[in-house]
C-alpha positions, 0 to 999 in steps of 0.5 A: 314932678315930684308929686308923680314921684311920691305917688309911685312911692305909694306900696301897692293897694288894689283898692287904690290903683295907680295907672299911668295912661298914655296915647299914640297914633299908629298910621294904618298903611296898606302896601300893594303886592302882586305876584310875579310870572313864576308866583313869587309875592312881590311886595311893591313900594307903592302903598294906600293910607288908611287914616290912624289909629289911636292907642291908649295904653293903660299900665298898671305897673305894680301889679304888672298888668296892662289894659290898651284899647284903639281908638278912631281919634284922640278926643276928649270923648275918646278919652273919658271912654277908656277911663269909664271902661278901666272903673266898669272892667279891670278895676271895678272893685277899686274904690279910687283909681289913681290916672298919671297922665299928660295934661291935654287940653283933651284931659279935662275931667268936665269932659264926663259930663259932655258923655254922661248925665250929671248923677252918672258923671260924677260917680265916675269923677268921685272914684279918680284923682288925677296926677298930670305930669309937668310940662315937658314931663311926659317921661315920668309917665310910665306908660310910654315905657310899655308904648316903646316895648309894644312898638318894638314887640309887634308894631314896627311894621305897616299894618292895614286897618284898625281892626289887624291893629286890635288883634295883634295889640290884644295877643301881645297884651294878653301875653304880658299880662300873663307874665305880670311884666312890671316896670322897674321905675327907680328915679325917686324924689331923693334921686331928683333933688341931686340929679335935677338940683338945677331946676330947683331955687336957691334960698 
């Protein structure tokens, strides 16, 4: 815990960003309508499944930017494809990217070198540190602050396919990055020894 505490301490440094990444599924449901005699659009209770899709949040929170991609799973290759996506786009020019995350089984850094070559993964690898949170920890990662708030934004409804799902997560992320809408963490490391003192040994 603390060491994702102190990493979210550091001031703001564009060549060395600090993204927390989190994932969701989103099940993709499809509800029937018909339309009445009179024309009225009636929705029905009846409804077709469509699988999930999986959203990857990506925040940025001290520059109040955001990059969320949708996936067909939640894999490992998954995985390593939003990471290479974030050093080939939003953050090209980094010179180390720093990834808050949960460690899943699907997190594993090797899992680069099952998409890349051995010369291509690595450079890949040399250019991120990783920070897990601990066990039953996954509310230090910011992420899921900018999950809950897309959930509430645009996602609190039955969307069919994953191709509807893309679109309305690229309006709403698109929206708030124009607003360079941060997140106002402020649990620090002091805060913890005194509120979470119970959780730490006595000598």
């Amino acid at each position: 815990m603390e060491q994702v505490l102190a990493v979210y301490q550091r001031p703001y440094n564009e060549q060395f960003p600090v993204v927390c990444v989190d994932e969701s599924p989103k099940q993709l449901i499809e509800i029937r309508q018909y339309r009445s005699a009179d024309g009225t659009r009636i929705e029905d209770s009846e409804y077709i499944r469509h699988g999930l899709g999986e959203i990857y949040m990506a925040f940025e929170a001290l520059a109040g930017q955001r990059f969320v991609e949708v996936k067909d799973d939640h894999t490992a290759i998954s995985w390593v494809s939003v990471m290479a996506n974030l050093l080939d786009g939003p953050n090209e020019t980094c010179v180390r990217m720093r990834v808050v995350g949960d460690n899943l089984s699907a997190h594993k850094p090797s899992a680069f070198y099952r998409v890349f070559s051995a010369e291509k993964a690595k450079n890949y690898l040399d250019r991120l540190e990783f920070v897990y949170t601990p066990k039953h920890g996954s509310w230090l990662d910011m992420a899921e602050i900018d999950l809950s708030i897309l959930q509430r934004d645009c996602l609190n409804r039955h969307i069919a396919t994953k191709e509807l799902l893309a679109a309305e997560i690229s309006v709403w992320q698109t929206k708030r990055n124009q607003k360079q809408a941060k997140a106002n963490w402020q649990f620090t490391t002091k805060e913890a020894r005194v509120r979470l003192h119970k959780l730490y040994p006595t000598t």
